[in-house]
C-alpha positions as CSV (number, residue, x, y, z in Angstrom):
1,X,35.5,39.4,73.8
2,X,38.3,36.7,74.8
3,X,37.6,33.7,75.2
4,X,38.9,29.7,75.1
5,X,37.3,27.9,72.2
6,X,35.5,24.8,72.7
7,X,38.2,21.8,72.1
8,X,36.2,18.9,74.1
9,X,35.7,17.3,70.5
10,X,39.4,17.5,69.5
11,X,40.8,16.0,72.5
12,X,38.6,12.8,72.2
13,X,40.1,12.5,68.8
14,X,44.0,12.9,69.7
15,X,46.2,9.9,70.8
16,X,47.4,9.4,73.8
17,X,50.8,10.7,73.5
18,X,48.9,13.8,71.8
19,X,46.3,14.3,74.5
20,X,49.5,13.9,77.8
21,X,51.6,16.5,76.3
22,X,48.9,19.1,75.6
23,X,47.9,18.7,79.0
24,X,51.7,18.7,80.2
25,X,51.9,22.2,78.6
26,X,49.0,24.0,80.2
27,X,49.5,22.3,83.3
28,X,52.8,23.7,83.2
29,X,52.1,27.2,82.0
30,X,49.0,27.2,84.6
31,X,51.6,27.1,87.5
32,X,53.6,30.0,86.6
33,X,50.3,31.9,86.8
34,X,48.7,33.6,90.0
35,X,44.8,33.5,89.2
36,X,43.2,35.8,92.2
37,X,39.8,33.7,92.6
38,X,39.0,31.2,95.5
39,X,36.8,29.8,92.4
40,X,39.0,28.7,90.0
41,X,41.6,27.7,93.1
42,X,39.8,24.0,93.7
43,X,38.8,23.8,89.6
44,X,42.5,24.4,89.5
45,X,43.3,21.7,92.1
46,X,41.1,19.3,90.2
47,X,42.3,19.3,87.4
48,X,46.0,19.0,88.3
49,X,45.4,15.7,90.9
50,X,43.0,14.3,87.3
51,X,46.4,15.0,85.4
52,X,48.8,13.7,88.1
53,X,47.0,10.5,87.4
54,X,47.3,10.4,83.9
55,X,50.8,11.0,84.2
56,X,51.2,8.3,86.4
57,X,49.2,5.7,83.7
58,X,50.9,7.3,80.7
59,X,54.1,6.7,81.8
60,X,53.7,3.5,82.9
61,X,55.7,1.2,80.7
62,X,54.3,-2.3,80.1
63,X,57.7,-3.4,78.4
64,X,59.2,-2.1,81.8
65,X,62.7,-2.4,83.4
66,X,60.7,-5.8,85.0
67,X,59.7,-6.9,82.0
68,X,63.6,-6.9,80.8
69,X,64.8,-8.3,83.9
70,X,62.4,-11.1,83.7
71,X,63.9,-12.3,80.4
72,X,67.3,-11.7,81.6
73,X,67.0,-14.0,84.6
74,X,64.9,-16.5,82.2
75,X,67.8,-16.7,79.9
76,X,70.2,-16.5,82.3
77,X,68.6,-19.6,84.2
78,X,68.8,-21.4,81.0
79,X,72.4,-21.1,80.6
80,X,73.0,-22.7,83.8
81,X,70.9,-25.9,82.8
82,X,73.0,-26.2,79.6
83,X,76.2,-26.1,81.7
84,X,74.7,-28.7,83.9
85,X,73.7,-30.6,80.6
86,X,77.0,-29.7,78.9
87,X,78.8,-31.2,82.5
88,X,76.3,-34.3,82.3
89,X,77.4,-35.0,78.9
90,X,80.8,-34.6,79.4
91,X,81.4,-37.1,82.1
92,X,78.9,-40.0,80.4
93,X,81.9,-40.0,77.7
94,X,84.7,-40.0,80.7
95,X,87.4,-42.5,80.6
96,X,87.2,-43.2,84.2
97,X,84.4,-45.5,85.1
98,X,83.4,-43.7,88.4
99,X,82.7,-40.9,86.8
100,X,81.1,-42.3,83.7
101,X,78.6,-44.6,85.3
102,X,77.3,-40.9,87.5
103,X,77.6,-39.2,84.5
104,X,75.4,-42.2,82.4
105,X,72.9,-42.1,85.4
106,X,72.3,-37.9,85.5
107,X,71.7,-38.3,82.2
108,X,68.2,-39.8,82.8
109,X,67.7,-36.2,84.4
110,X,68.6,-35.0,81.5
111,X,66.3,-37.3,79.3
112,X,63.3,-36.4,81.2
113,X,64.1,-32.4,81.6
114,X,65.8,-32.3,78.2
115,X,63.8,-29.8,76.6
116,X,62.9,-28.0,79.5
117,X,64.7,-24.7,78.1
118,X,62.3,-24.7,75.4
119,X,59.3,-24.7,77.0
120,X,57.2,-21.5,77.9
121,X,58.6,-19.2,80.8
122,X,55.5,-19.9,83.1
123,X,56.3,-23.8,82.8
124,X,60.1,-24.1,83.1
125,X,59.9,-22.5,87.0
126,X,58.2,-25.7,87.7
127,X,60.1,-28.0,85.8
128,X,63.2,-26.4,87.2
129,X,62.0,-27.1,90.5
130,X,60.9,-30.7,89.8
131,X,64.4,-31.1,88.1
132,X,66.2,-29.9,91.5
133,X,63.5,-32.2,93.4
134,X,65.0,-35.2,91.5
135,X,68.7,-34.2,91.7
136,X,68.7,-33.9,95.6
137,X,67.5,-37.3,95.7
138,X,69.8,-40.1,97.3
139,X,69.8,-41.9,93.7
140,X,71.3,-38.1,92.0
141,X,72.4,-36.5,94.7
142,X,75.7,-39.1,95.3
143,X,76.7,-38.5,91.2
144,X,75.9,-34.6,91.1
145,X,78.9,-34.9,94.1
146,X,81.1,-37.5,92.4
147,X,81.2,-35.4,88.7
148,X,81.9,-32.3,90.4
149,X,78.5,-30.9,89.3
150,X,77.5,-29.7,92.9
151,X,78.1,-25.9,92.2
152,X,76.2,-25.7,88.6
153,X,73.4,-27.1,90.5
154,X,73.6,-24.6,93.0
155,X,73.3,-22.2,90.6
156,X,70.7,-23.3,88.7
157,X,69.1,-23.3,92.1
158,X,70.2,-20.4,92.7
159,X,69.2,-18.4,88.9
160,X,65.7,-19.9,89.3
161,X,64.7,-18.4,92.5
162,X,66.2,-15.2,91.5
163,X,64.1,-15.5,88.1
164,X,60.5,-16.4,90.2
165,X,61.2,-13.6,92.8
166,X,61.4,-10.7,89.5
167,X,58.5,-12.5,88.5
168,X,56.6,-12.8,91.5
169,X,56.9,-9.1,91.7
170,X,55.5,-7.8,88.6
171,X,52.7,-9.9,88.4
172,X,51.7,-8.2,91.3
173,X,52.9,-4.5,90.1
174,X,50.9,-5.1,86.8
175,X,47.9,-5.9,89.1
176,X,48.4,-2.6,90.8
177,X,48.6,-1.2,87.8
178,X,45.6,-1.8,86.1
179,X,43.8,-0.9,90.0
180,X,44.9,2.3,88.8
181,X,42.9,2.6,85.5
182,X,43.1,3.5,82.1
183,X,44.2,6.2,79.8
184,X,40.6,5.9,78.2
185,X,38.8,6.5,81.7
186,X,41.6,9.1,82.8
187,X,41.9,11.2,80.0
188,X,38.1,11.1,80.2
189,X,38.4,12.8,83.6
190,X,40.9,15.4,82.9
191,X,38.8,16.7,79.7
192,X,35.9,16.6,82.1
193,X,38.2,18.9,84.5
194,X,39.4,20.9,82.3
195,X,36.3,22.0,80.7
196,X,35.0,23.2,83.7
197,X,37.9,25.2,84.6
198,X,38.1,27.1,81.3
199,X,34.8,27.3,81.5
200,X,35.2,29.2,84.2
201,X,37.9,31.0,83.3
202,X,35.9,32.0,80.2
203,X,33.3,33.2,83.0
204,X,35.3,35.3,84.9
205,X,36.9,36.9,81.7
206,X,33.4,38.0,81.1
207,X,32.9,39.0,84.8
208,X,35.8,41.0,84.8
209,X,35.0,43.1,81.3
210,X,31.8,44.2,82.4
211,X,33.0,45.2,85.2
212,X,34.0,48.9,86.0
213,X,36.5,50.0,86.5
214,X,38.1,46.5,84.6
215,X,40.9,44.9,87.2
216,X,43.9,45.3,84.6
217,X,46.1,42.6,86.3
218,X,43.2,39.6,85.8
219,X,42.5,40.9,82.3
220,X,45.9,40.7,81.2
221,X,46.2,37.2,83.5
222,X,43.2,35.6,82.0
223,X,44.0,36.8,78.3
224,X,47.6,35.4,78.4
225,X,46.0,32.4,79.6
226,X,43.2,32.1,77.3
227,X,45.6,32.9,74.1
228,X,48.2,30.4,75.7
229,X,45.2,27.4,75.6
230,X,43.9,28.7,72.3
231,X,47.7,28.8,70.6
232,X,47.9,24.7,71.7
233,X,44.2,24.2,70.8
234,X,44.9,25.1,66.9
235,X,48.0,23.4,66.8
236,X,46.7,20.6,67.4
237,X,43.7,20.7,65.1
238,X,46.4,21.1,63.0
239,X,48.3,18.0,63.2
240,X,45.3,15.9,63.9
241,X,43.9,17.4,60.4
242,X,47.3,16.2,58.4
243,X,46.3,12.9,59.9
244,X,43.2,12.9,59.0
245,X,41.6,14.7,55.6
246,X,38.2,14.8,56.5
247,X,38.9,17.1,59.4
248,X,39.1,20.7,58.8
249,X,41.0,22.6,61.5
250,X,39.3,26.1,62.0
251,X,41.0,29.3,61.6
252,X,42.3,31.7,64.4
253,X,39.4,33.6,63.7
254,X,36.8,31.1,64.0
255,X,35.3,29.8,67.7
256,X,32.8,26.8,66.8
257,X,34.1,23.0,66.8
258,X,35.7,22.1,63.6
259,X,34.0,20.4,61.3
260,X,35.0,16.8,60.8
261,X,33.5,15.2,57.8
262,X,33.3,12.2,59.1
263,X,31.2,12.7,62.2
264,X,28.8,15.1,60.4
265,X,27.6,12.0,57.9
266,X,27.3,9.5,60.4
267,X,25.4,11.8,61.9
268,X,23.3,12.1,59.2
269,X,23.2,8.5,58.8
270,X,22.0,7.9,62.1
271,X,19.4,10.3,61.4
272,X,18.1,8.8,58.3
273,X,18.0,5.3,59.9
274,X,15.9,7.0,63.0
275,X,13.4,8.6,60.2
């Protein structure tokens, strides 16, 4: 008699890419199917919303379009401070003692904030700010507007609002994020659902043989669906089996677990150390 092979053991070993796109797959197939039971119908449902979510968390990206914006806006900021420093530097060398004597007094700005581009990305916001404190006071402010610098000051303003507003914001998506769970507690979720539904499946598949006259339509349903689950099932094994030698992936004929050395003699480790 059909049936789907036990598998629970082999997804706990797969990675994470490995365990999402077996899913995606049956999922997939599952929804091109029309199962006629009102009891596999919420099974069914359960285990799509438990996939939905791991969707969501796999796909998450932690390196994310934020992420890339964030250092974008962070160098981009620190190109405007050496401009500023460039300008500063410029005009304590000018000919023309106006200008030199606000250029020679920014640069004290410039002593203390010197370095600020070097500094790690949590700690220049602030030192940015402090920097644009000091330049808009009466003692800075007159020499930013007598060398001209007005507009690169602006924009440094400008670049380092822009960078704590990106940054602002995914501090608080990454929160959100991790609110949503893990792929460790997920994935244990949708092997939990899915068990039961081809469990079930299994169930009715047996229901339905012994029945008589058989309903043709479900047997032929149910077996494409049970060879479809058992066809990704052995893959699988396979490829987890290159990866690892001490796994043997079963055969097509074959419906118990695999064995994996390695379990079995820690098994019988943990045995011995009981005794």
């Amino acid at each position: 008699m059909r049936r789907i092979i036990n598998y629970l053991t082999l997804m706990r070993k797969l990675r994470n890419a490995e365990h999402f796109d077996f899913f995606e797959n049956i999922i997939k197939y599952l929804t091109t199917k029309t199962l006629k039971s009102s009891t596999l119908e919420p099974l069914w449902n359960l285990l799509n919303q438990c996939f939905e979510k791991e969707d969501e968390i796999y796909k998450r990206n932690f390196k994310s379009i934020e992420t890339i914006q964030i250092c974008e806006a962070n160098e981009k900021r620190k190109i405007s401070f050496l401009a500023f420093k460039r300008g500063v530097e410029f005009y304590s060398y000018s000919e023309v003692d106006t200008f030199r004597e606000a250029g020679i007094l920014l640069m004290e700005v410039i002593h203390t904030y010197g370095y600020i581009y070097k500094s790690p990305i949590t700690e220049i916001s602030t030192l940015f700010f402090n920097m644009l404190q000091d330049l808009s006071k009466p003692r800075y402010a007159a020499a930013v507007a007598t060398t001209g610098l007005t507009d690169i000051v602006a924009r440094l303003e400008r670049d380092n609002k822009a960078f704590k507003a990106i940054y602002v914001e995914r501090t608080y998506n990454l929160e959100e994020i991790k609110g949503k769970g893990t792929m460790k507690v997920i994935r244990q979720k949708v092997d939990e659902a899915a068990v039961i539904f081809t469990d079930s499946i299994n169930t009715l598949y047996r229901v339905n043989e012994m029945t008589y006259p058989a309903d043709r339509e479900t047997k032929a349903v149910l077996e494409d669906i049970i060879t479809f689950f058992n066809s990704f099932i052995h893959q699988y094994e396979t490829i987890y089996a290159r990866r690892n030698p001490r796994y043997r992936a079963r055969g097509e004929d074959e419906d118990e677990d695999p064995l994996d050395l390695a379990d079995t003699e820690q098994k019988k480790q943990d045995t011995e150390a009981v005794s």
